[in-house]
C-alpha positions as CSV (number, residue, x, y, z in Angstrom):
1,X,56.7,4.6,23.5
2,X,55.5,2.0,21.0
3,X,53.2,-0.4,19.8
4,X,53.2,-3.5,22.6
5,X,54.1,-6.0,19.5
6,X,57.1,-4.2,17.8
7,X,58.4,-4.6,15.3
8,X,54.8,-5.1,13.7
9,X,56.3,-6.2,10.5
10,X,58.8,-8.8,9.9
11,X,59.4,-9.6,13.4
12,X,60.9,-12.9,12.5
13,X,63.8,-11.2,9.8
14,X,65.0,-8.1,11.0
15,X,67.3,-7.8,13.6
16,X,66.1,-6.6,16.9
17,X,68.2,-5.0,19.3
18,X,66.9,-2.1,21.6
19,X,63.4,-1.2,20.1
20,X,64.2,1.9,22.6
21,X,67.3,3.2,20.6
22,X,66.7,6.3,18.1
23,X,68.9,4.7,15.3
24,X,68.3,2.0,13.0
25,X,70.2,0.9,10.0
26,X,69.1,-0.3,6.3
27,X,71.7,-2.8,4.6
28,X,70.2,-3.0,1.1
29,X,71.0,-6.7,-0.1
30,X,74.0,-6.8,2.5
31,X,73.2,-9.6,4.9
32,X,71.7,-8.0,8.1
33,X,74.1,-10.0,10.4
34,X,77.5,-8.2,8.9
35,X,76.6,-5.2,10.5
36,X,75.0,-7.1,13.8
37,X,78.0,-8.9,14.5
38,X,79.4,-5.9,15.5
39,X,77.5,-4.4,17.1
40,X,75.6,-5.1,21.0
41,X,71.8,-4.8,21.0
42,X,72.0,-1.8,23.2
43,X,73.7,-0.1,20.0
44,X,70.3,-0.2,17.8
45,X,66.9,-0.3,17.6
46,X,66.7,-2.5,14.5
47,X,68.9,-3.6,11.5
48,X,66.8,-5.1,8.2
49,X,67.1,-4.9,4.3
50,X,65.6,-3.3,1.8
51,X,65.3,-5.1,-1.1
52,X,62.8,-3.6,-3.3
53,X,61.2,-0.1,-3.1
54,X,57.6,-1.7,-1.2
55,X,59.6,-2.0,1.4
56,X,59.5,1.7,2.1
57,X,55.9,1.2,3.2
58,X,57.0,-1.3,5.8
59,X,59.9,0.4,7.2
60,X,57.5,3.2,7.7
61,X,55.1,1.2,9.2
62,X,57.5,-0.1,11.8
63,X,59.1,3.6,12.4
64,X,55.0,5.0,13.2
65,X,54.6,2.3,15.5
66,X,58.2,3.0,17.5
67,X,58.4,6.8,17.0
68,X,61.4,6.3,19.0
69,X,63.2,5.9,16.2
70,X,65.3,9.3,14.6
71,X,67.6,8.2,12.9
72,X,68.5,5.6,9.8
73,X,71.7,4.6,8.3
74,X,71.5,3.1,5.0
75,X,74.4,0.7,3.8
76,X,75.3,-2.0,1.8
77,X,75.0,-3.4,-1.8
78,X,72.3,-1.3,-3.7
79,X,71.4,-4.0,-6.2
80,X,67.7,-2.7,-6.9
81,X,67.9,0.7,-7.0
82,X,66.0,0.6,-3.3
83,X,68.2,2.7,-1.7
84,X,68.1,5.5,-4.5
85,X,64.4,5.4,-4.2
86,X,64.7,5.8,-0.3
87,X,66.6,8.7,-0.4
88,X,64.6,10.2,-3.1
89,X,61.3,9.4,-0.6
90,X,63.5,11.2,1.5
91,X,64.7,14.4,0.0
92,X,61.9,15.3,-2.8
93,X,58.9,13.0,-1.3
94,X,56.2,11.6,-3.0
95,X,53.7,13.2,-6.5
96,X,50.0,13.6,-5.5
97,X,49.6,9.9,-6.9
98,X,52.0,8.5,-3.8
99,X,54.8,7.6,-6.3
100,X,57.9,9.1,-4.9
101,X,59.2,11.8,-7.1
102,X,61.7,10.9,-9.5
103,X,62.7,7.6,-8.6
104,X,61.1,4.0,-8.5
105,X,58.6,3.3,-5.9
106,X,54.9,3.7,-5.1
107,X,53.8,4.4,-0.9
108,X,50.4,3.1,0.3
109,X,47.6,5.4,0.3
110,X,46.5,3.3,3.5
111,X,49.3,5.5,5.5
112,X,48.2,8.9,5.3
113,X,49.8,11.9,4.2
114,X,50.1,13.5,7.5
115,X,51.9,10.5,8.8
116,X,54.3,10.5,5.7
117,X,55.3,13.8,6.5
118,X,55.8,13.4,9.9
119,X,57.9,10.3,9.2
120,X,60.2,12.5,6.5
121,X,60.3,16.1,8.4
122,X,61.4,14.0,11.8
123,X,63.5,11.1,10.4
124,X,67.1,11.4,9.6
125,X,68.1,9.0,7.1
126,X,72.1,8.8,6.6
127,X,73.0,7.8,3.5
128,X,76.6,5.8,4.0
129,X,76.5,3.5,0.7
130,X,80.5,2.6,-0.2
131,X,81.8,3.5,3.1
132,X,84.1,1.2,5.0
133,X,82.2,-1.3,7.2
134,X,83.8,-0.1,10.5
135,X,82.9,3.8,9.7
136,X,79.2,2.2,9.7
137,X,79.8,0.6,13.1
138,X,81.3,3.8,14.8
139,X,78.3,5.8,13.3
140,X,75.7,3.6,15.0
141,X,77.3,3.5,18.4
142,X,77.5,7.2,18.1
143,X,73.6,8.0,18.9
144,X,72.1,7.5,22.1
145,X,68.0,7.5,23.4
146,X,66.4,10.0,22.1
147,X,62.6,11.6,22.6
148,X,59.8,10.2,20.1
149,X,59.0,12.6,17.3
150,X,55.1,11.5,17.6
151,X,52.9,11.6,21.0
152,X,51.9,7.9,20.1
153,X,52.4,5.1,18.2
154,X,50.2,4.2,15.5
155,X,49.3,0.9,12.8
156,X,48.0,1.7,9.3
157,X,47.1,-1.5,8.5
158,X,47.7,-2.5,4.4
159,X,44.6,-3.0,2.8
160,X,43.5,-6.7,2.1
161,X,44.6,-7.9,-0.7
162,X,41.5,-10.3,-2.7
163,X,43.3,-13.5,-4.1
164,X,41.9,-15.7,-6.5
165,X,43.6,-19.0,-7.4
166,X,42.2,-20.3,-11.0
167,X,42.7,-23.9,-11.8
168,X,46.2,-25.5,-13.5
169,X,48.1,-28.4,-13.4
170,X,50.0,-26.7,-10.8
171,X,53.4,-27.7,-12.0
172,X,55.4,-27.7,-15.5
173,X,53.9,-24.3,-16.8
174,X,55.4,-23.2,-20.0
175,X,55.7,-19.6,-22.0
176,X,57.1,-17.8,-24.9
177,X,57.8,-14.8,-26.1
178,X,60.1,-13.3,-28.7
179,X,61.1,-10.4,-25.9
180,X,62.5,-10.5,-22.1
181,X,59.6,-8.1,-21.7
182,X,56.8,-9.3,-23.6
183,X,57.5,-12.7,-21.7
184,X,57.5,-11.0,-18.6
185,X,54.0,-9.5,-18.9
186,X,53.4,-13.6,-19.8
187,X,55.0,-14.5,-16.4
188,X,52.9,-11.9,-14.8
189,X,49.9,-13.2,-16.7
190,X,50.9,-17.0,-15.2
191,X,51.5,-16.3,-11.9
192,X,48.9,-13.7,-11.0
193,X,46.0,-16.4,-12.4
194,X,47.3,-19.7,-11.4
195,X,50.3,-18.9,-8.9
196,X,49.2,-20.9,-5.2
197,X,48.7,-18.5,-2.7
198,X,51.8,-19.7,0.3
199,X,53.3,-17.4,3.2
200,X,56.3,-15.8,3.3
201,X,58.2,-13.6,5.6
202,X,59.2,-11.1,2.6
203,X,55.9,-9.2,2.2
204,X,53.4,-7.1,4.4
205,X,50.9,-9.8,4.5
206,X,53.4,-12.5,4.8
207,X,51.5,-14.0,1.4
208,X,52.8,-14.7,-2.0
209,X,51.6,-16.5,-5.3
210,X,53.8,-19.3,-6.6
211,X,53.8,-21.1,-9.9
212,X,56.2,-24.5,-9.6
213,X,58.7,-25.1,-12.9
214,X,57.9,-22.3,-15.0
215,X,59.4,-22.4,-17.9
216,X,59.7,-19.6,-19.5
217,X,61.7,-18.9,-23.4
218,X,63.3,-16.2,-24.9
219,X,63.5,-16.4,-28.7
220,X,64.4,-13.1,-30.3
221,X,65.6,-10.4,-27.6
222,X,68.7,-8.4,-29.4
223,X,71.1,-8.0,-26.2
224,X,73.1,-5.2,-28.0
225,X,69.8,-3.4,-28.1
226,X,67.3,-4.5,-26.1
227,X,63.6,-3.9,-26.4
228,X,62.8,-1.5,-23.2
229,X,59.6,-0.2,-22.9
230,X,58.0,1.8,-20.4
231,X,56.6,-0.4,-18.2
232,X,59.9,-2.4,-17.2
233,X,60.2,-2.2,-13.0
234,X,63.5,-0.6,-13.5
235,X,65.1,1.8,-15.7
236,X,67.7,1.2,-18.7
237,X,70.7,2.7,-16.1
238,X,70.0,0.4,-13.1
239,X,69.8,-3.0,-15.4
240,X,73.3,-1.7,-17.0
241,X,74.4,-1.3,-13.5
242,X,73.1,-4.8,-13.0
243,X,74.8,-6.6,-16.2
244,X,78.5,-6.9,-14.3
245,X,76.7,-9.5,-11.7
246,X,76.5,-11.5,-14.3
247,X,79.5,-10.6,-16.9
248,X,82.1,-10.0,-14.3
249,X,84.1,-11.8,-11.4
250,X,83.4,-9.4,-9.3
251,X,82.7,-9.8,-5.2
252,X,81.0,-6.9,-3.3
253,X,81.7,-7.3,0.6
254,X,79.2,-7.9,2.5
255,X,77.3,-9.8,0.0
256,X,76.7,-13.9,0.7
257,X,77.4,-14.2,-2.8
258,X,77.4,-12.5,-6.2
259,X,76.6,-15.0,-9.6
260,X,79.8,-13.6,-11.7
261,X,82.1,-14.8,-9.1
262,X,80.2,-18.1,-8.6
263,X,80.6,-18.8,-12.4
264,X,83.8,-17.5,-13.1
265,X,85.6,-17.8,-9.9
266,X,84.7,-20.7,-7.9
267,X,87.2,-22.8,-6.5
268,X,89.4,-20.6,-9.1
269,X,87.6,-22.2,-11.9
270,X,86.3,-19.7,-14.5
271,X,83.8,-21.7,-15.6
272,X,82.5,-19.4,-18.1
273,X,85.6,-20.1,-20.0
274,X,85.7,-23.5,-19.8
275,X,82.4,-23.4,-21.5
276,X,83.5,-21.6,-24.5
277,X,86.3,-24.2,-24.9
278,X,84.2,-26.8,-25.0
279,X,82.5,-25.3,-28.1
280,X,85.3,-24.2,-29.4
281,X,86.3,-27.4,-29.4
282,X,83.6,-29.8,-29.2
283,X,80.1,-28.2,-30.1
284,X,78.8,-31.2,-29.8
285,X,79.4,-31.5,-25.9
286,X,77.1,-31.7,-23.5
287,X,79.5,-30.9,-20.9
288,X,78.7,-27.2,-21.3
289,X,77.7,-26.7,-17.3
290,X,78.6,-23.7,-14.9
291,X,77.2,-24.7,-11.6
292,X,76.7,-21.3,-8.9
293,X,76.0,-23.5,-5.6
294,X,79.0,-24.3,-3.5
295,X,77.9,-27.4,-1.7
296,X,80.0,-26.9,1.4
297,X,79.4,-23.3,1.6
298,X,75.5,-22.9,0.8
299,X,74.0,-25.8,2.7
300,X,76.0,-24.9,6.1
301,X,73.8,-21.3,5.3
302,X,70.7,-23.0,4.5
303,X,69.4,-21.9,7.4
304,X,71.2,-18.8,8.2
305,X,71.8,-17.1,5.1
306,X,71.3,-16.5,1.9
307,X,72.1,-19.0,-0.8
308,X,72.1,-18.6,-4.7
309,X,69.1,-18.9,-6.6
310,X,70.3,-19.3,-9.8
311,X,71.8,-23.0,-9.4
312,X,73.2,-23.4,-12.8
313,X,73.2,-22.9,-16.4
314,X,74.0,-25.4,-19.2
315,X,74.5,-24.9,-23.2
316,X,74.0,-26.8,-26.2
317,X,74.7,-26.7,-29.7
318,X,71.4,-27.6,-32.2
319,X,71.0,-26.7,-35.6
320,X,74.3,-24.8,-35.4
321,X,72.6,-22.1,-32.9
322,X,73.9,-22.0,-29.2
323,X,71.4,-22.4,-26.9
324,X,71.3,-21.4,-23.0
325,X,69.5,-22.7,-20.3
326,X,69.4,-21.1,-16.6
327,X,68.2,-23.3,-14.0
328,X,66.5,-21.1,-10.7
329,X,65.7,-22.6,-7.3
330,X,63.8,-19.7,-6.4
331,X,62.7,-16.3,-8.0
332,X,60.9,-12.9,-7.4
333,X,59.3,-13.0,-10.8
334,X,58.0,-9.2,-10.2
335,X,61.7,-7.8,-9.7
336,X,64.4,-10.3,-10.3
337,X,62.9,-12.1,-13.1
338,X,63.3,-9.5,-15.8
339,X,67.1,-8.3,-14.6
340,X,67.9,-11.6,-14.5
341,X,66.8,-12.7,-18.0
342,X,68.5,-9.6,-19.9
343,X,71.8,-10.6,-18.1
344,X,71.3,-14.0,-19.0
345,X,71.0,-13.2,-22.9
346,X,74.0,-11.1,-22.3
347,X,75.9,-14.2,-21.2
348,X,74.7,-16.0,-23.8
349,X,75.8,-14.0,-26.5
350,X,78.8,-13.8,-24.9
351,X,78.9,-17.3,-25.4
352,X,78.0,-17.7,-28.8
353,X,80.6,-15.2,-30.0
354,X,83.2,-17.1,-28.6
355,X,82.4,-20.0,-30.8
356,X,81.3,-18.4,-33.7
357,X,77.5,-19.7,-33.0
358,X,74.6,-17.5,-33.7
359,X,71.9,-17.6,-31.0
360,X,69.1,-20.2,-30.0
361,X,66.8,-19.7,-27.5
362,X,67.0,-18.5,-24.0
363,X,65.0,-21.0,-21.5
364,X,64.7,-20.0,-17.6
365,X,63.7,-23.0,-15.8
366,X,62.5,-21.3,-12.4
367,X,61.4,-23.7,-9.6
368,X,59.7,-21.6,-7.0
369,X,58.5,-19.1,-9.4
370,X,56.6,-16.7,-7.0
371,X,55.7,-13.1,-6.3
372,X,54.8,-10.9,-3.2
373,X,51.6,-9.9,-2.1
374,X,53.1,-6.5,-2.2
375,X,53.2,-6.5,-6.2
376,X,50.0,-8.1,-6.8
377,X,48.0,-5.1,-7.4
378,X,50.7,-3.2,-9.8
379,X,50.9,-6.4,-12.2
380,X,47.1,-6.8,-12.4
381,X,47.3,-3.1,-13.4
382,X,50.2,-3.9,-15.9
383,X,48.3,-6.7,-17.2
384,X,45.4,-4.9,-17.5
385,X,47.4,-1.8,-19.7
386,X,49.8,-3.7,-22.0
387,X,49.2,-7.4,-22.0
388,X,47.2,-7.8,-25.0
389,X,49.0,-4.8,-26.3
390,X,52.4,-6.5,-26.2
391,X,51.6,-10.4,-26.6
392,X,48.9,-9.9,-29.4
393,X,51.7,-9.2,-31.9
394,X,51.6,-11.3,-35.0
395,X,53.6,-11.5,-38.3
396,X,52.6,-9.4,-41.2
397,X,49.5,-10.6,-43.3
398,X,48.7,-13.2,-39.8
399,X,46.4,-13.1,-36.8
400,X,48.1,-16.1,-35.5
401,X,51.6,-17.7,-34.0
402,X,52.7,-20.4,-35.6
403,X,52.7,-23.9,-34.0
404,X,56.0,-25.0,-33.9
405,X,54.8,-28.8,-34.2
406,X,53.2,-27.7,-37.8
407,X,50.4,-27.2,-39.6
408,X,47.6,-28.8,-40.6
409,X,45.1,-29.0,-43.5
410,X,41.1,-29.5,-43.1
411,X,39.9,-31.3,-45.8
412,X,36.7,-33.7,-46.7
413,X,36.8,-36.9,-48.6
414,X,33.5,-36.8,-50.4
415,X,33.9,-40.4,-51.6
416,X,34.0,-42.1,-48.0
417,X,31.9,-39.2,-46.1
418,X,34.9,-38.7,-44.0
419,X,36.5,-35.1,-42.1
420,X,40.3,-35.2,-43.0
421,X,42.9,-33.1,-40.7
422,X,46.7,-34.1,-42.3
423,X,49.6,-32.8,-40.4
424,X,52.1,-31.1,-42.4
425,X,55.7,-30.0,-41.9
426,X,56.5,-26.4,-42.0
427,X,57.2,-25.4,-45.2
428,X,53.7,-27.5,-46.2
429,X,55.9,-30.2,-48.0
430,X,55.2,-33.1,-46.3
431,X,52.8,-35.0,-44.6
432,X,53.4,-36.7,-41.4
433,X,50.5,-37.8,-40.1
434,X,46.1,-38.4,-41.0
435,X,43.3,-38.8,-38.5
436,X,40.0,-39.0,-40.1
437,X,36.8,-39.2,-38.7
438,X,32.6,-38.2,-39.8
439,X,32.2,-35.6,-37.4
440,X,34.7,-32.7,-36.0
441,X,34.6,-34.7,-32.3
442,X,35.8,-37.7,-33.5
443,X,38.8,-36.0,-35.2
444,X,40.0,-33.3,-32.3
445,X,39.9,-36.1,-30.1
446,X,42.6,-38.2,-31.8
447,X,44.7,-35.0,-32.6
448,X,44.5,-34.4,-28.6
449,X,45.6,-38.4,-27.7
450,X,48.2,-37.5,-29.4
451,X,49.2,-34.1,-28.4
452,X,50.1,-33.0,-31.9
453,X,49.5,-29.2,-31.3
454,X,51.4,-27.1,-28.8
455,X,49.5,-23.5,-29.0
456,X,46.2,-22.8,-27.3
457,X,45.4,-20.5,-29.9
458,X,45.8,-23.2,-32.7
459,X,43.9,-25.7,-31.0
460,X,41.0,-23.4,-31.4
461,X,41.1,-22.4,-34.6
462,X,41.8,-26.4,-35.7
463,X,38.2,-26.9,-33.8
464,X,36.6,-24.1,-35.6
465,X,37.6,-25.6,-38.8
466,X,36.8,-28.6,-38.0
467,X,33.4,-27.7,-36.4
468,X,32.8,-25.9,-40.5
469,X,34.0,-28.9,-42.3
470,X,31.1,-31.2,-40.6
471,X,28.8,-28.6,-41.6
472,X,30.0,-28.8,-44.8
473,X,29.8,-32.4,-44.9
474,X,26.6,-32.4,-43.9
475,X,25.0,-29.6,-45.7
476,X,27.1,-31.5,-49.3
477,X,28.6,-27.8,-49.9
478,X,31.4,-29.2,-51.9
479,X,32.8,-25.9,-52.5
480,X,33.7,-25.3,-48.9
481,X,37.6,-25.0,-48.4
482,X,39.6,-24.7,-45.0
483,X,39.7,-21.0,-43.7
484,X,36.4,-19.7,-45.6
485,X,33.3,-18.8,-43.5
486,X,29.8,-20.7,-44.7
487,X,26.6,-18.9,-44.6
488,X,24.3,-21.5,-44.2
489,X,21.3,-19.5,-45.2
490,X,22.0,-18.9,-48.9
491,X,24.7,-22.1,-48.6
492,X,27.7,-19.6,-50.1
493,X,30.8,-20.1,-49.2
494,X,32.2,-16.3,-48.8
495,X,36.3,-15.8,-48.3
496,X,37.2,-14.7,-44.9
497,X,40.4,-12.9,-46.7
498,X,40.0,-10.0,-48.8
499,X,42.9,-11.6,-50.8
500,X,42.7,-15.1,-52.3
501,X,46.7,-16.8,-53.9
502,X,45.5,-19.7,-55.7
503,X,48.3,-22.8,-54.2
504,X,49.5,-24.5,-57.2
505,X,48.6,-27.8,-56.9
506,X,51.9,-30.3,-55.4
507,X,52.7,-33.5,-55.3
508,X,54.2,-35.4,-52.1
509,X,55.7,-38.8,-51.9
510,X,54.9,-40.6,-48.9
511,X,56.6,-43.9,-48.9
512,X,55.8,-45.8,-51.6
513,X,52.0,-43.6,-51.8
514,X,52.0,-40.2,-53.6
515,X,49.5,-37.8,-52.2
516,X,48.0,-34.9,-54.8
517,X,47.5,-31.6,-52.2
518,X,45.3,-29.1,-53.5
C-alpha cells in the first residue's frame, strides 16, 4: 500500500529497490551505491543520504506515503551531524516549536503531529554508524515484507515557498567581513536577494538560489579561538569533529573522497608540505598550489558520483603576510560554507606558521554559490535577527568601514567657483588624485568613471558631501567644512560631532607642486 508515484521525493537520487520491502537504509554522506552493490532490489525498499537535518522531513514524507516501510538502517560517514539529529528525532522527538529536542534540526509543521508520531512510535531506525560494511549488508537481507503501520498512504505537501530574485550583475559578487560568521550572515544576505532561482534534485521543491563567483574574504577570524555565536548551523563539537577533513590525511571508506587526503595524499604527494617548502624557501613563489581534483578519477565519476568541490587552494606572500585562497566548484552556502571556511583558516594558519608569516586574508572563490529551497525560510529569519546586529560593527569613535582604496577630502575653491574631492592615501599624507567640477553631479560622475571607491557605504556619504558642498557653494557659506551639517535657514554651519580636533595644517609635495591641506 502506497502512493501510485513512490518515492514522491527524490525519485531520480535514491536508490529504488522493492518499494514493497519494510527496510530501508540511510548512508549519511557514504555514496548510496556502496551499499546497493551489494545488495539485489528484492533486499530493500530504498537506500538514500542524508546530508543535512531537512532531510528528515523528506524521508518522512516518503515513509507516510509507503507505510510499508518499518524499518531504517542508518550508516555511513556522519559528516553533518544528520545522523545524531535523526536519532535524536527518534528517541526524544521534537519541542512544541517542531525543533527536535536536543539536537540540530527543525520538522515541517505542514506534516502533522499525528503523523510524526505515528512515523516515530511504528518506525525502527537502527542505528549501525562504524560497523563493518558487510554487517550492514547481512542486516538488510535479514528483514522480510512486513504489514504497513498506517491504513493508507498519505502526501503532506511542503508549503510554497515565495521567491523573489532582485536585480545584480549576476556574476563576480564580492563580500567582507572581519569573521567566518559575520561573512556568512553576508553570504546569506547575497544569496537570499540576488541568488537565480535553478532546480535541483537536493531539495523538496527541487529549487535552489544561486549566486555565480562569489567571492567572499575573511580578514580577522582568530582560528585558535574562533568567534562562535549562537546562530552558527552547527555546534562548536561537530565543526571540531569537522577540522581533521581538512588538517589530516585521513580516508573514511565508503566516502568518494575526503579534502585532507586529496591535498596531502594524492598520488603520494603531500602537497600541503610542499607548500610550506616553497615559503620556506621562496616566499616569493607563486608556485604555492594544492590541487584536490584527480583528473582521471573525478571526470570518469562526473556522472556517477560525487566529485570534490573544493578544486584547489593557492598561497601568496604580500606585505610579508601569507595569504590563502580556496577555489570551489560548487557549495551549499547554508551548511558547507561556514565548516568549510573555519577549516580553511585553520589550514592557513597552519601554513603561515610554518614559514614564520603572520596571516593575510582568507578569500573563498565559490563558483556555483547556491542554497536549497529547504533553507530559504531559516536565513531570511537569521537575516532578519542578527544581520544588522553583526555587520553594523564599526571601529571606536566611527559609523563607517574604511575604504580600502582611501579617503577623500570635500573641499571648495572659492577663487574658481569650483567643488574639489582629492583622493588621499591612508594615513591622509598624500594626494593621488583631483576631480573638480561646479556642481556635486559633475564630480561623483568622474569619481565613478573611474571606480576610485570600493564600499557602497562610502559612495554614499562622498555624495552627501558632495550634495552639501554645492549648497555651500551656492549659498557663499564660506565657513562650511566637509562632515558639518548646514542649516540653511539661519545659514549656520553646526558640527555633526560633539567633539571637534583641530588638524594641524600639512604640507604635501606632489611632484614638483606643494599642496597646503587644511
Amino acid at each position: 500500500m502506497r502512493t501510485e508515484k513512490w518515492p514522491i521525493l527524490y525519485e531520480n537520487i535514491l536508490r529504488v529497490g522493492d518499494p514493497d520491502q519494510s527496510v530501508g537504509v540511510v548512508t549519511l554522506w557514504t555514496e548510496r551505491d556502496v551499499i546497493k552493490d551489494s545488495l539485489e532490489k528484492k533486499d530493500y525498499a530504498a537506500i538514500g543520504n542524508l546530508y543535512s537535518p531537512a532531510g528528515i522531513n523528506h524521508m518522512m514524507r516518503n515513509v507516510l506515503a509507503n507505510p510499508s516501510i518499518r524499518h531504517l538502517i542508518m550508516w555511513g560517514a556522519d559528516m553533518s551531524g544528520s545522523g545524531s539529529s535523526l536519532r535524536n528525532f527518534f528517541e526524544k522527538g521534537i519541542n512544541p516549536d517542531y525543533s527536535i529536542i536536543d539536537a540540530p534540526g527543525q520538522i515541517e509543521t505542514e506534516i502533522p503531529k499525528d503523523a510524526v508520531d505515528s512515523f516515530r512510535k511504528n518506525v525502527e531506525l537502527i542505528d549501525m554508524r562504524g560497523k563493518p560494511k558487510e554487517e550492514v549488508v547481512r542486516a538488510v537481507k535479514k528483514f522480510k515484507k512486513e504489514k504497513p503501520f498506517r491504513e493508507k498512504a498519505e502526501v503532506f505537501p511542503a508549503s510554497e515557498k515565495q521567491v523573489n530574485t532582485w536585480p545584480s550583475e549576476q556574476t563576480s559578487f564580492r563580500i567582507e567581513a572581519p569573521t567566518v560568521a559575520q561573512t556568512w550572515l553576508k553570504v546569506l544576505n547575497m544569496v537570499t536577494k540576488y541568488g537565480r532561482v535553478k532546480s535541483t534534485r537536493y531539495a523538496t521543491t527541487n529549487e535552489l538560489k544561486e549566486l555565480l563567483n562569489l567571492n567572499a574574504v575573511v580578514n580577522e577570524e582568530d582560528p585558535e579561538n574562533e568567534y562562535f555565536p549562537e546562530y552558527l548551523p552547527f555546534t562548536t563539537t561537530e565543526l571540531k569533529a569537522y577540522y581533521p577533513e581538512w588538517l589530516t590525511a585521513r580516508r573514511i571508506p565508503g566516502m568518494a573522497y575526503n579534502y585532507g587526503d586529496r591535498m596531502r595524499n594524492m598520488d603520494g604527494i603531500n602537497q600541503i608540505e610542499e607548500i610550506k617548502k616553497l615559503l620556506q624557501n621562496r616566499p616569493d613563489s607563486k608556485k604555492m598550489i594544492a590541487s584536490l581534483y584527480n583528473v582521471k578519477v573525478d571526470w570518469a565519476a562526473a556522472n556517477t558520483g560525487d566529485t570534490p568541490c573544493i578544486t584547489q587552494i593557492i598561497g601568496g606572500v604580500q606585505d610579508k603576510k601569507f595569504f590563502l585562497t580556496v577555489h570551489v566548484r560548487s557549495q551549499d552556502m547554508f551548511h558547507g560554507w561556514p565548516r568549510n571556511m573555519f577549516a580553511a583558516r585553520k589550514l592557513q594558519k597552519e601554513i603561515a606558521d610554518s614559514g614564520g608569516y603572520p596571516m593575510g586574508k582568507l578569500t573563498m572563490i565559490t563558483h556555483s554559490a547556491h542554497m536549497y529551497a529547504d533553507d530559504w525560510n531559516t536565513a531570511q529569519e537569521l537575516l532578519d535577527k542578527y544581520y544588522i546586529k553583526e555587520t553594523a560593527k564599526y571601529k571606536t569613535g566611527f559609523h563607517f568601514q574604511i575604504d580600502p582604496r582611501g579617503n577623500w577630502l570635500i573641499d571648495i575653491d572659492w577663487e574658481n567657483k569650483l567643488i574639489t574631492a582629492k583622493l588621499m592615501t591612508e594615513d591622509m599624507a598624500t594626494e593621488l588624485t583631483m576631480f573638480h567640477g561646479k556642481t556635486a553631479k559633475e564630480v561623483y560622475k568622474q569619481m565613478a568613471e573611474w571606480e576610485v571607491v570600493s564600499l557602497a557605504s562610502h559612495a554614499f556619504d562622498l555624495g552627501a558631501e558632495l550634495q552639501k558642498a554645492e549648497i555651500a557653494l551656492n549659498l557663499y557659506l564660506k565657513d562650511w567644512k566637509q562632515d558639518r551639517r548646514i542649516d540653511v535657514n539661519s545659514q549656520k554651519i553646526e558640527e555633526e560631532v560633539t567633539e571637534q580636533i583641530e588638524a594641524p595644517t600639512r604640507y604635501v609635495r606632489k611632484g614638483k607642486k606643494v599642496i597646503r591641506l587644511k
